[in-house]
Backbone bond lengths (Angstrom), bond angles and torsions (degrees), N, CA, C in turn:
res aa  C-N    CA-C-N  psi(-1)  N-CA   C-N-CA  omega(-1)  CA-C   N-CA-C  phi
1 X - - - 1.459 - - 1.529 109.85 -
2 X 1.224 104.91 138.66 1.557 103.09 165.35 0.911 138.34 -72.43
3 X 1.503 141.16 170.02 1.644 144.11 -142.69 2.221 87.99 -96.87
4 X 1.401 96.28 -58.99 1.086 115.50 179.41 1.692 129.54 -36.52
5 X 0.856 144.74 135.78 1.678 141.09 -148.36 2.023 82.05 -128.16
6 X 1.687 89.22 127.96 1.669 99.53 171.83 1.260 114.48 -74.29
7 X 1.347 142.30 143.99 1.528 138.78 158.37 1.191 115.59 -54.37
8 X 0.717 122.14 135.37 2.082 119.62 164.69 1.625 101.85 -55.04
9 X 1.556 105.44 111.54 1.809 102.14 173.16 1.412 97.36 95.35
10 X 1.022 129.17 19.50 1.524 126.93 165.87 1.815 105.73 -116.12
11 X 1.270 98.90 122.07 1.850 88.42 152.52 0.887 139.92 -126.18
12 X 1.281 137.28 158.00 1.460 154.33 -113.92 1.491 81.15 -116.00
13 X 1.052 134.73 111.86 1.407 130.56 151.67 1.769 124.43 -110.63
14 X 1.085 127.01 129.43 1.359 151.93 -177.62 1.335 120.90 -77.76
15 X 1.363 130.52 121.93 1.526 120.68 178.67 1.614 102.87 -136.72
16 X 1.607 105.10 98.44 1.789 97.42 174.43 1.623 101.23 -69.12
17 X 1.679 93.43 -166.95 1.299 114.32 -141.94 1.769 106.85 -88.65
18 X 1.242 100.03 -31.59 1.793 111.97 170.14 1.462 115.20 -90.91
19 X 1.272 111.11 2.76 1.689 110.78 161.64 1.396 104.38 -116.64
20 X 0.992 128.65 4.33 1.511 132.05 170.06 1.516 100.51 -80.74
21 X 1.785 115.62 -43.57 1.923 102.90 174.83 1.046 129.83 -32.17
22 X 1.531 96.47 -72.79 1.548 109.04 156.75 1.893 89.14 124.88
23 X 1.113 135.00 173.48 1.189 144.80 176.37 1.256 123.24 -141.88
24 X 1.614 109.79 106.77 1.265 126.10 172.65 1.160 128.46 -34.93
25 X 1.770 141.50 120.16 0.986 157.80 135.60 1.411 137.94 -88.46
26 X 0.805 133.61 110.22 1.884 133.13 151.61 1.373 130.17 -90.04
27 X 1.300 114.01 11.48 1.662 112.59 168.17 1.845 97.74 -166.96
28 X 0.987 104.39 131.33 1.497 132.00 173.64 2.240 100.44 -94.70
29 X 1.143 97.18 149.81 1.826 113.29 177.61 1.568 78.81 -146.79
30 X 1.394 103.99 142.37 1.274 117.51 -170.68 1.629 94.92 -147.09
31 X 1.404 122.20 123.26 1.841 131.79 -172.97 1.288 93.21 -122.92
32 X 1.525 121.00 142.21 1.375 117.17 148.68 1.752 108.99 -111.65
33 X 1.488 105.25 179.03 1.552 123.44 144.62 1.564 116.89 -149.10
34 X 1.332 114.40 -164.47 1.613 108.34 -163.22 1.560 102.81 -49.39
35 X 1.315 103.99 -36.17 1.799 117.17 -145.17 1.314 110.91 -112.10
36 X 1.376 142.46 3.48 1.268 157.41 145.42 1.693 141.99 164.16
37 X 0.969 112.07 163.01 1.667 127.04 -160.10 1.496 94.95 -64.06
38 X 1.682 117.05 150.10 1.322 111.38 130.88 1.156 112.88 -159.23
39 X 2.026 103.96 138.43 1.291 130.04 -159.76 1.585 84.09 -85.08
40 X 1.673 114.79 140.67 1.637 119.82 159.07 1.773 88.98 -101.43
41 X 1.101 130.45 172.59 1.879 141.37 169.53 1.266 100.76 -153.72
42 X 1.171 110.92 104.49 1.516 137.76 -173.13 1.403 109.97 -98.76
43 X 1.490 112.11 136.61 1.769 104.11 155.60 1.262 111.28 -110.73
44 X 1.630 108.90 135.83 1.344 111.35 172.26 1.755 115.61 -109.97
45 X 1.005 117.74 148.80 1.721 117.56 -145.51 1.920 82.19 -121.66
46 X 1.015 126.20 142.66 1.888 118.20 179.26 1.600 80.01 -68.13
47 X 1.081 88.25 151.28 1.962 128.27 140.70 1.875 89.46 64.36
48 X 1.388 117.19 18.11 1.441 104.90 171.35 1.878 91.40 -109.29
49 X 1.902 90.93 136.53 1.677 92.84 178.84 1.279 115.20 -79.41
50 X 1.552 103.54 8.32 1.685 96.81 -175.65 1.507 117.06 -130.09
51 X 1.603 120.26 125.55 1.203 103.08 -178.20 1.457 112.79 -117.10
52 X 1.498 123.28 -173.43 1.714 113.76 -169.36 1.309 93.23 -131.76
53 X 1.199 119.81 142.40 1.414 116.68 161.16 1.842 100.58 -92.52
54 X 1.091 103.37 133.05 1.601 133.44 -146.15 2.044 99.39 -106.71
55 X 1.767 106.64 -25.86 1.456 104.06 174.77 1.384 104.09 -179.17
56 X 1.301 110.34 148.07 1.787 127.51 -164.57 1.343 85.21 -110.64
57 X 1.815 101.19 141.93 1.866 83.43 144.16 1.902 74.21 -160.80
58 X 1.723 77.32 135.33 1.697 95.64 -173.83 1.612 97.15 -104.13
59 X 1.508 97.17 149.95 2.017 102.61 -174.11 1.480 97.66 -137.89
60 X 1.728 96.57 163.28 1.283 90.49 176.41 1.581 104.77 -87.31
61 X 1.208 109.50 -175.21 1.831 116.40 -179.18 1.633 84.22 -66.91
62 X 0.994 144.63 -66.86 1.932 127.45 -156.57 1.525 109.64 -52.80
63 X 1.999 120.07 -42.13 1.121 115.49 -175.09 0.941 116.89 -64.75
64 X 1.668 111.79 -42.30 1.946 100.55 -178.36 1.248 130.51 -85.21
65 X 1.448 92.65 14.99 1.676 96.98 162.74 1.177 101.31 -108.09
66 X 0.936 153.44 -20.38 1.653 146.15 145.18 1.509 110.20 -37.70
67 X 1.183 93.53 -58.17 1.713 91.18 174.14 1.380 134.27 -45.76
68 X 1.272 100.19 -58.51 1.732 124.96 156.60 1.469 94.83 -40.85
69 X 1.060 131.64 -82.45 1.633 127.38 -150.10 2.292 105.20 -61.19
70 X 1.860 95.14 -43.99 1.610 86.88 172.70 1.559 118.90 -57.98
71 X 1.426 128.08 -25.04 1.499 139.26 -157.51 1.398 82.00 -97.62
72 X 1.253 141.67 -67.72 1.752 126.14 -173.24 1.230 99.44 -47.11
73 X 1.638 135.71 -50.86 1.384 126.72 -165.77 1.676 107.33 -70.26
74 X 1.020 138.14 -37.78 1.240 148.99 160.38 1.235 125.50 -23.53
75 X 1.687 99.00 -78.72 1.779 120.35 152.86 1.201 116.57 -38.40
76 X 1.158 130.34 -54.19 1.493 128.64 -173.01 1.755 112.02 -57.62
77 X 1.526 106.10 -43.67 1.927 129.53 -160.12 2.006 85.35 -60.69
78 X 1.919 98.20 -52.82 1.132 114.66 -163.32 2.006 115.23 -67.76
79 X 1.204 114.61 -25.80 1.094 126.26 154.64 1.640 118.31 -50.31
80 X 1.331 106.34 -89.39 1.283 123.23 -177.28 1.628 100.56 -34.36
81 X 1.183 137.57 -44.93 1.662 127.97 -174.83 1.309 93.33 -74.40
82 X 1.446 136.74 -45.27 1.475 118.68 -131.54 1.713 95.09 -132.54
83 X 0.940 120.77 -15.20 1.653 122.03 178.81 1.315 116.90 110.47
84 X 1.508 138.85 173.59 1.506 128.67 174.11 1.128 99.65 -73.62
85 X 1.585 100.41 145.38 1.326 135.61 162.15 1.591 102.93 -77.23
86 X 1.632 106.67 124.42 0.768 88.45 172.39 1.949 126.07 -119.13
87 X 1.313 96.01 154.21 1.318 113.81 -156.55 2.028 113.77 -86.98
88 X 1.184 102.32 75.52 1.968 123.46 -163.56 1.739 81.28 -77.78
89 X 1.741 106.43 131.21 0.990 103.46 157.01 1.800 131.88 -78.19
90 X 1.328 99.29 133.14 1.413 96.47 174.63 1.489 123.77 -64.74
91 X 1.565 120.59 153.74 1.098 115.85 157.57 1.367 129.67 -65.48
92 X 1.608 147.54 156.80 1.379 121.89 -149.29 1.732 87.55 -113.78
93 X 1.286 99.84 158.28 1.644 98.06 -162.63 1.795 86.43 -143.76
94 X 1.024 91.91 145.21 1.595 126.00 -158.43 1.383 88.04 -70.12
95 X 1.249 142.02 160.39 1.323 155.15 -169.87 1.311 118.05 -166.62
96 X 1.457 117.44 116.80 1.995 112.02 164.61 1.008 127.81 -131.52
97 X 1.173 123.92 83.31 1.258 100.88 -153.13 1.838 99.74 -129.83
98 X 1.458 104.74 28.98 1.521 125.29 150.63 1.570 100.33 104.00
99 X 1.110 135.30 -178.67 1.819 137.23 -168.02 1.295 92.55 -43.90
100 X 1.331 103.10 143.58 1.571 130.28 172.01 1.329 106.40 -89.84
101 X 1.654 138.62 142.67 1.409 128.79 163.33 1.693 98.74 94.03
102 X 1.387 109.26 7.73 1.602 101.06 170.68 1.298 129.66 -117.97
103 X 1.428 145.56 121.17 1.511 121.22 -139.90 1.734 81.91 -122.93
């Protein structure tokens, strides 16, 4: 146990050591349905025809709009120190990865 005393309404959150790396992405696919989101995070490697989505994480409709709203607040903090990001359009890359809108 720790030395430290929890707040009432605080939680204790945990981060081992292989989720602390973290896992590389360069393109997000994002599906909904009535009842929740799910992000695929893919790496795409140049000139390989095949890519993997590398981690899921399914939300409900309230979280990923939380999400959305913490990542605009983020972007913005991250702007203001460091300058616009800037936003290069991608080339559009073919995708199948079976019905869209089905979780």
């Amino acid at each position: 146990m720790s030395d430290q005393k929890q707040q009432p309404g605080q939680i204790n959150i945990e981060l081992d050591e292989k989720t602390a790396e973290g896992t590389y992405s360069n393109l997000a696919i994002i599906n909904h349905s009535s009842s929740e989101f799910v992000v695929d995070f893919v790496a795409m490697m140049p000139g390989a025809p095949k890519a993997k989505v590398k981690s899921r994480i399914v939300l409900t409709p309230q979280h990923a709009k939380r999400l959305m709203k913490a990542l605009g607040e983020n972007i913005h903090r991250f702007e203001k120190a460091n300058g616009p990001i800037s936003d290069t359009e991608q080339p559009s890359i073919p995708l199948n990865f079976g019905p869209a809108g089905q979780a």
